[in-house]
N, CA, C and O atoms as CSV, one atom per row, in Angstrom:
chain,resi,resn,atom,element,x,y,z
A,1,UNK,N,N,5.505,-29.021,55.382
A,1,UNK,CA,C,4.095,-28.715,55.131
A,1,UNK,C,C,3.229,-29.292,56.257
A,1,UNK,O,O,2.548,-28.604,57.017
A,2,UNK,N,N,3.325,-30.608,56.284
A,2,UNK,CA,C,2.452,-31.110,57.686
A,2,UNK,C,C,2.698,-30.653,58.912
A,2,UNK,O,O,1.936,-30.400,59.846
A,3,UNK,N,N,4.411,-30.542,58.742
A,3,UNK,CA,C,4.996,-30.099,60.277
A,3,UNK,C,C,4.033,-28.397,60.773
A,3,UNK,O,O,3.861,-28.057,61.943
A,4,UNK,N,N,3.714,-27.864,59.966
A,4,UNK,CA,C,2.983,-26.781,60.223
A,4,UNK,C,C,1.574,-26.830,60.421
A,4,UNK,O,O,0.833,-26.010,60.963
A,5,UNK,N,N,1.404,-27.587,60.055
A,5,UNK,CA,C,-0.582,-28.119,60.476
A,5,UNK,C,C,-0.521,-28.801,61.792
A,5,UNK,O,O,-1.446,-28.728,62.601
A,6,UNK,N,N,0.765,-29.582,62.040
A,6,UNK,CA,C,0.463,-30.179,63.382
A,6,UNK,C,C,0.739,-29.259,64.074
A,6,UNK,O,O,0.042,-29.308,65.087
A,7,UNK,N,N,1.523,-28.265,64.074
A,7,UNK,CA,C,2.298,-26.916,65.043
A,7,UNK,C,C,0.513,-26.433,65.434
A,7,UNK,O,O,0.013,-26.448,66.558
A,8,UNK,N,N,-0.117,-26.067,64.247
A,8,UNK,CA,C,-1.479,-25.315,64.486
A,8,UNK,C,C,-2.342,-26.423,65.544
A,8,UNK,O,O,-2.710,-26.026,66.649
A,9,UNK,N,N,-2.582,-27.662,65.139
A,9,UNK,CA,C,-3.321,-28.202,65.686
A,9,UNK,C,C,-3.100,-27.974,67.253
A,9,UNK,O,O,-3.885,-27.572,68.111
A,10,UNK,N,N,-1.394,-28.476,67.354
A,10,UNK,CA,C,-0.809,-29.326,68.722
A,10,UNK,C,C,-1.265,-27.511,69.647
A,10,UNK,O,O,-1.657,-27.412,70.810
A,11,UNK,N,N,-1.021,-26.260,68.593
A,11,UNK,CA,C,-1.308,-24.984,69.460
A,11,UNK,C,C,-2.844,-24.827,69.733
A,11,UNK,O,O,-3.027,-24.310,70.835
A,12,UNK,N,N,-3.850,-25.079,69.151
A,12,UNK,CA,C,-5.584,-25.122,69.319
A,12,UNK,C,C,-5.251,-26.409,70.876
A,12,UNK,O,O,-5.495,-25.944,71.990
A,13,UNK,N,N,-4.913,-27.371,70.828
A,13,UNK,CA,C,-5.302,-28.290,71.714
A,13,UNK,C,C,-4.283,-28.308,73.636
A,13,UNK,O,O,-4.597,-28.657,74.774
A,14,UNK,N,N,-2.919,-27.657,72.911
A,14,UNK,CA,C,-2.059,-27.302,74.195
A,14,UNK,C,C,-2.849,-26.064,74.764
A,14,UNK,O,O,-3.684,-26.264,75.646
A,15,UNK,N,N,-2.587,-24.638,74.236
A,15,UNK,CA,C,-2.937,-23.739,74.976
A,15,UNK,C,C,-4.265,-23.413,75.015
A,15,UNK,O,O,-4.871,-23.115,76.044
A,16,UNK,N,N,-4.847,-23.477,73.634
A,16,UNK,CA,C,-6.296,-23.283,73.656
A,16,UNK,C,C,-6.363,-21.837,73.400
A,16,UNK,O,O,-5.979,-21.174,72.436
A,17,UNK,N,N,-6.902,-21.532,74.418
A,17,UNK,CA,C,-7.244,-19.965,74.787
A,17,UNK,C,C,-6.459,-19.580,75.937
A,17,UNK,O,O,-6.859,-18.737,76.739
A,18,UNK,N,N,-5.663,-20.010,76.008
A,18,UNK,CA,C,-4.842,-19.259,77.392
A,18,UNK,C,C,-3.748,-18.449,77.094
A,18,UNK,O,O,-3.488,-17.458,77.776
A,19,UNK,N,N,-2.709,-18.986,75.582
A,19,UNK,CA,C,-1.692,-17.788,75.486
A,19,UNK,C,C,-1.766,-18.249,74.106
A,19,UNK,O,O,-0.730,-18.484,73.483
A,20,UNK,N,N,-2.773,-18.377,73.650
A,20,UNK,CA,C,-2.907,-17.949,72.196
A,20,UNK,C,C,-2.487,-17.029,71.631
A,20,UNK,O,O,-2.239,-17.104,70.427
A,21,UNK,N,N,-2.271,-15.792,72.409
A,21,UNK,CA,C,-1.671,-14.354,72.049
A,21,UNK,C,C,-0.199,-14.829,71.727
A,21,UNK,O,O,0.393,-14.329,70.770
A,22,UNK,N,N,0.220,-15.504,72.284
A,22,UNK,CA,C,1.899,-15.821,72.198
A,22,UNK,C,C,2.215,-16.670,71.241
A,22,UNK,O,O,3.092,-16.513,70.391
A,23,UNK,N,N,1.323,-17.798,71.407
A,23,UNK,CA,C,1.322,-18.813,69.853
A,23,UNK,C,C,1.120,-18.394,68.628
A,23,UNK,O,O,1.588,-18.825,67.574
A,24,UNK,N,N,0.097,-17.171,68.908
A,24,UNK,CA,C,-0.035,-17.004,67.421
A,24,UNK,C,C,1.116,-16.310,66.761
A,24,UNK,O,O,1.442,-16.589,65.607
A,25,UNK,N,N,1.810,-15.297,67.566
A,25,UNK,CA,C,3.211,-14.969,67.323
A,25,UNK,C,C,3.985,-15.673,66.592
A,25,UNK,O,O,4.481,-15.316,65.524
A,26,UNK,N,N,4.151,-16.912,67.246
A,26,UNK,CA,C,4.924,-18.082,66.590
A,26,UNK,C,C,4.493,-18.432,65.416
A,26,UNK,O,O,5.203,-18.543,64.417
A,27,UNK,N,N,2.904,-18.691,65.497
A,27,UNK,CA,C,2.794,-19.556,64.258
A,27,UNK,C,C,2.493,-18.494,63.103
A,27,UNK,O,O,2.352,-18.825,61.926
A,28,UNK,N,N,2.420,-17.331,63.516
A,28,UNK,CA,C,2.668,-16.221,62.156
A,28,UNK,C,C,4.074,-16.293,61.351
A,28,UNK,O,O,4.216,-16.446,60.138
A,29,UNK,N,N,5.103,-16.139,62.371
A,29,UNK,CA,C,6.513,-16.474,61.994
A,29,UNK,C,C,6.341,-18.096,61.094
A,29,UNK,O,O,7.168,-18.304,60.206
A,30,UNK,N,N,5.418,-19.021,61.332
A,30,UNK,CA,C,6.231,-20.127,60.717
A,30,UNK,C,C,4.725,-20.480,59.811
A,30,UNK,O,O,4.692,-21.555,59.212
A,31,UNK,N,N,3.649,-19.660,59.746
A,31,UNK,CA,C,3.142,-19.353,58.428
A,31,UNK,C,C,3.018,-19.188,57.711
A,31,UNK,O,O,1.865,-19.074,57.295
């Protein structure tokens, strides 16, 4: 459960706006 809030966070603060398109991929899969 947390491990997935930090995935979201650690993805808002690593990529930001740069390949958000690709993260969000991921974090749909682990949504």
């Amino acid at each position: 459960m947390n491990s997935v809030f930090e995935i979201k966070i650690l993805h808002q603060y690593w990529l930001g706006d740069r390949e958000s398109d690709l993260c969000s991929r991921l974090l749909q899969k682990y949504c």
